[in-house]
C-alpha positions in Angstrom: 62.9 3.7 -114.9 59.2 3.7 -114.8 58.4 4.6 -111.2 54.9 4.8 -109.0 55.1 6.9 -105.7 52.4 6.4 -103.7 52.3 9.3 -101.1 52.6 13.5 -101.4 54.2 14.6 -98.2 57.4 16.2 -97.8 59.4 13.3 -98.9 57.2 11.9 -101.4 56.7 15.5 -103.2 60.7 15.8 -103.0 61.0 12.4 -104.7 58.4 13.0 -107.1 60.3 16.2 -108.3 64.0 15.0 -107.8 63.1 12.0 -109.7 61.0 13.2 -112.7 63.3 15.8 -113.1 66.1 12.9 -113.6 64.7 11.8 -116.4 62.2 9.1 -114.6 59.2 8.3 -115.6 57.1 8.8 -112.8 53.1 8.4 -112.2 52.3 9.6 -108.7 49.0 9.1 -106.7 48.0 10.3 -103.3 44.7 9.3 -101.4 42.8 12.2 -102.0 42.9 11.3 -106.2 44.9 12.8 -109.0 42.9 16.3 -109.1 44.0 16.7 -105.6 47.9 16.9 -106.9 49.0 20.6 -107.3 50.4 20.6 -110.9 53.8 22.6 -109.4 54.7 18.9 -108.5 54.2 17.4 -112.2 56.5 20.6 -113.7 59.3 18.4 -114.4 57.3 16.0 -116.3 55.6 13.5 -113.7 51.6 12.4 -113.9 48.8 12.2 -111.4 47.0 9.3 -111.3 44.9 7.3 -108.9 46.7 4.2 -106.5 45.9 1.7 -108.6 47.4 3.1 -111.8 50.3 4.6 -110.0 51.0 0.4 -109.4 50.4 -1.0 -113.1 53.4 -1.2 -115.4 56.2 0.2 -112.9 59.6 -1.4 -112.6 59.6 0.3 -109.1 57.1 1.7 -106.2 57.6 4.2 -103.7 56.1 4.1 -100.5 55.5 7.5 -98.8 52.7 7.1 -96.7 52.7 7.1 -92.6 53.8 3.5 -91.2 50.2 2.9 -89.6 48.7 2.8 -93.0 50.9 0.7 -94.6 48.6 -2.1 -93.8 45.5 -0.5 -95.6 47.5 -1.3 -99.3 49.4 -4.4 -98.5 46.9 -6.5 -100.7 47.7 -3.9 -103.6 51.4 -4.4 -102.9 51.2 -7.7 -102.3 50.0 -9.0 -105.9 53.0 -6.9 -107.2 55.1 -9.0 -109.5 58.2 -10.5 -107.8 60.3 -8.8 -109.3 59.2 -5.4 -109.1 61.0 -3.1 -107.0 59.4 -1.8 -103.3 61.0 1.1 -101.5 59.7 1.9 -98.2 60.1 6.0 -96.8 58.2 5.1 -93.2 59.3 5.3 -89.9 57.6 4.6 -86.7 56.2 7.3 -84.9 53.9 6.0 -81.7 52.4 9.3 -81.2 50.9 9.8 -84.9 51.1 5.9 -85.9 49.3 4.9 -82.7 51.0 2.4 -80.8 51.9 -0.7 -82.6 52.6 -4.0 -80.3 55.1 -5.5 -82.2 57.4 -2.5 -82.9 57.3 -1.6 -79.2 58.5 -5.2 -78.5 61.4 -4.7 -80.7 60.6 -5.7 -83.5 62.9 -4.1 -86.7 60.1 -1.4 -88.0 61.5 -2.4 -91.3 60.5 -6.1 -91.0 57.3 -5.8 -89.9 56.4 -3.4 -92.4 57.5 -6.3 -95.1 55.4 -8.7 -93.3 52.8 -6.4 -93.1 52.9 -5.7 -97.3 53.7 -9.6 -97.8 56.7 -9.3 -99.9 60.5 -7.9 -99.6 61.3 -4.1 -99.7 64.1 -1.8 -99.4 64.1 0.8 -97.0 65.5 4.5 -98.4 65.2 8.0 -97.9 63.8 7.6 -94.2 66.8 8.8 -92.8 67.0 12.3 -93.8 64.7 15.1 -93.1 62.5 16.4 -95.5 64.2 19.5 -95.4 67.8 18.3 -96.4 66.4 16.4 -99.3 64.6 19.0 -100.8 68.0 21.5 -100.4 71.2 19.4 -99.8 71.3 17.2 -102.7 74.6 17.7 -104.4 76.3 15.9 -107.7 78.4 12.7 -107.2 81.6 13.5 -106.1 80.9 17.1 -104.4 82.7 17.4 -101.2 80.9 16.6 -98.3 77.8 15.0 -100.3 75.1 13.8 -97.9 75.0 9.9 -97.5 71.6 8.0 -97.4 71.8 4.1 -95.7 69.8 1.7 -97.5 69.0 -1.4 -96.5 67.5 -4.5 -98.2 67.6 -8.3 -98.2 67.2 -8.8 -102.0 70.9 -7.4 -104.0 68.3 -6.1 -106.6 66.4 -4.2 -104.3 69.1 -3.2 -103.1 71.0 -1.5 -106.3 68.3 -0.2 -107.5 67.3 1.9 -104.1 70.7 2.9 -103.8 70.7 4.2 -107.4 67.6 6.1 -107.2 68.7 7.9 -104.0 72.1 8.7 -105.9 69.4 10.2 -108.8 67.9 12.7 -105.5 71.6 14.2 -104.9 72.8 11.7 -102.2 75.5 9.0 -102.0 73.5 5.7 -101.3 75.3 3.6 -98.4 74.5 -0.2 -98.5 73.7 -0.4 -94.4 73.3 -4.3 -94.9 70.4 -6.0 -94.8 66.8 -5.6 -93.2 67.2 -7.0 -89.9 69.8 -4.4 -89.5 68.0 -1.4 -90.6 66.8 -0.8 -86.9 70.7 1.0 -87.1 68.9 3.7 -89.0 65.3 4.2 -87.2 64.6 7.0 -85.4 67.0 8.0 -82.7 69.9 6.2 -84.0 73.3 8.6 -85.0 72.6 7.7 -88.9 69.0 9.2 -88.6 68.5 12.4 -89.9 72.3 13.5 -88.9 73.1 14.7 -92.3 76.0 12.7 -92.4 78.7 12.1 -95.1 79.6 8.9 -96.7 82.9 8.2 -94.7 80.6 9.2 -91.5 77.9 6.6 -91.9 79.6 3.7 -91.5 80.9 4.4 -87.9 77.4 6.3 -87.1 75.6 2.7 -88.3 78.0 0.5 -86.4 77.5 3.1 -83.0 73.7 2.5 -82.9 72.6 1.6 -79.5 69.5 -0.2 -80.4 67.9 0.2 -76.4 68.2 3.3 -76.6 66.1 4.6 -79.6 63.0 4.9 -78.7 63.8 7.5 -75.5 65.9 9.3 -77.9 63.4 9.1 -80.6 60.7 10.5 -77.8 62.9 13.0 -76.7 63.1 14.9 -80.4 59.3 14.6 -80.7 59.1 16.2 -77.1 61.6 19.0 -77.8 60.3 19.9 -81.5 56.5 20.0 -80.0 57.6 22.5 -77.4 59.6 24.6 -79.7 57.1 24.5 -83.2 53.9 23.5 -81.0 53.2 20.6 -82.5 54.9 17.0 -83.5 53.9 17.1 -87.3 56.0 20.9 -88.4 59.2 20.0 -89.8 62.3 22.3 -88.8 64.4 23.8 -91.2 67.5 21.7 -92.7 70.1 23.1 -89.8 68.2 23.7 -87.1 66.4 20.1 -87.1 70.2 18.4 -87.5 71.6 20.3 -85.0 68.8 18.9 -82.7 68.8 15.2 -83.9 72.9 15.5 -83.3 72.6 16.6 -80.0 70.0 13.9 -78.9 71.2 11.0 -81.4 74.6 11.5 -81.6 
């Protein structure tokens, strides 16, 4: 499929490479500009190009890029054809997003970042750590393969997400549409728990939705006083063993 990812953090870079190296076409663009993009993350065939070329003549766009600035592209996204495919990577994070009103006030982060880009999405690949996706990917069928929920109003959106994420090494998990995705935000037991297929289900249908953003806070709290800060990412074991012990 011919794919733009807009974003080069640790998920976006992991996509980028997972993806191209699937046999993808992929065009990838950051905010910095395409010289900025270290050429170890076009090895596997990928090209660096600015925003606006990473959005002309793709089947499919990738959004990596912090929630709070999802708003700065939405007129870009927006005037996407209808049928082009969005996948959203975000989650909400108050203490590097800001606060935003809405989200606070319940509102499915999910759903107001399709409000906020005027059009449908698919959310994907914001329920595993950065870490696990770059090392725990694992051919279809391996025992114990790591599950991935997506989520999606549109059955289109939908299949092709769950396809893409089963291209990255994961099983995709159809966790229903987007007014349910809030059972895989940030301190829900299907967030970032490294879970298998047979596992999601009952981790999705567990979610106590009052109770994510205390456990979501509490992570944040425990990983700045153990790596100093809120940004660092642990390691693939060490960060599920935490998110497990809060979320779980």
């Amino acid at each position: 499929m011919k794919i733009g990812i807009l974003g080069t953090g640790h998920i976006g870079k992991t996509l980028v490479q997972k993806l191209s190296a699937a046999g993808h076409d992929v065009k990838v663009a950051n905010s910095r500009g395409p010289e900025t993009i270290a050429a170890e993350l076009l090895s596997s065939g990928a090209r660096a190009v600015t925003q606006q070329e990473a959005l002309v003549d793709v089947e499919v766009v990738i959004l990596s890029i912090p929630l709070n600035r999802l708003p700065d592209i939405s007129p870009r996204i927006a005037n996407l054809p209808t049928e082009t495919v969005v996948i959203d990577t975000s989650n909400y994070y108050p203490f590097r997003d800001e606060r935003i009103e809405a989200i606070d006030q319940g509102e499915v982060e999910s759903l107001w970042v399709a409000e906020q880009l005027g059009r449908p999405i698919a959310k994907a690949w914001n329920a595993i750590g950065s870490a696990s996706l770059a090392k725990k990917g694992q051919p279809a069928g391996a025992p114990g393969r790591i599950a991935i929920p997506v989520a999606a109003d549109r059955d289109r959106d939908r299949e092709v997400a769950m396809a893409l994420v089963q291209d990255t090494g994961f099983a995709g998990f159809d966790a229903g549409t987007l007014a349910d995705s809030w059972r895989q935000q940030p301190g829900a037991p299907a967030y970032c728990t490294d879970l298998t297929r047979e596992e999601m289900g009952p981790a999705l249908a567990a979610a106590d939705r009052p109770r994510l953003p205390k456990r979501r806070d509490l992570g944040v709290a425990v990983m700045q006083e153990r790596l100093g800060d809120g940004t660092t990412n642990p390691d693939e074991d060490w960060g599920v063993r935490l998110v497990r012990a809060i979320n779980m």
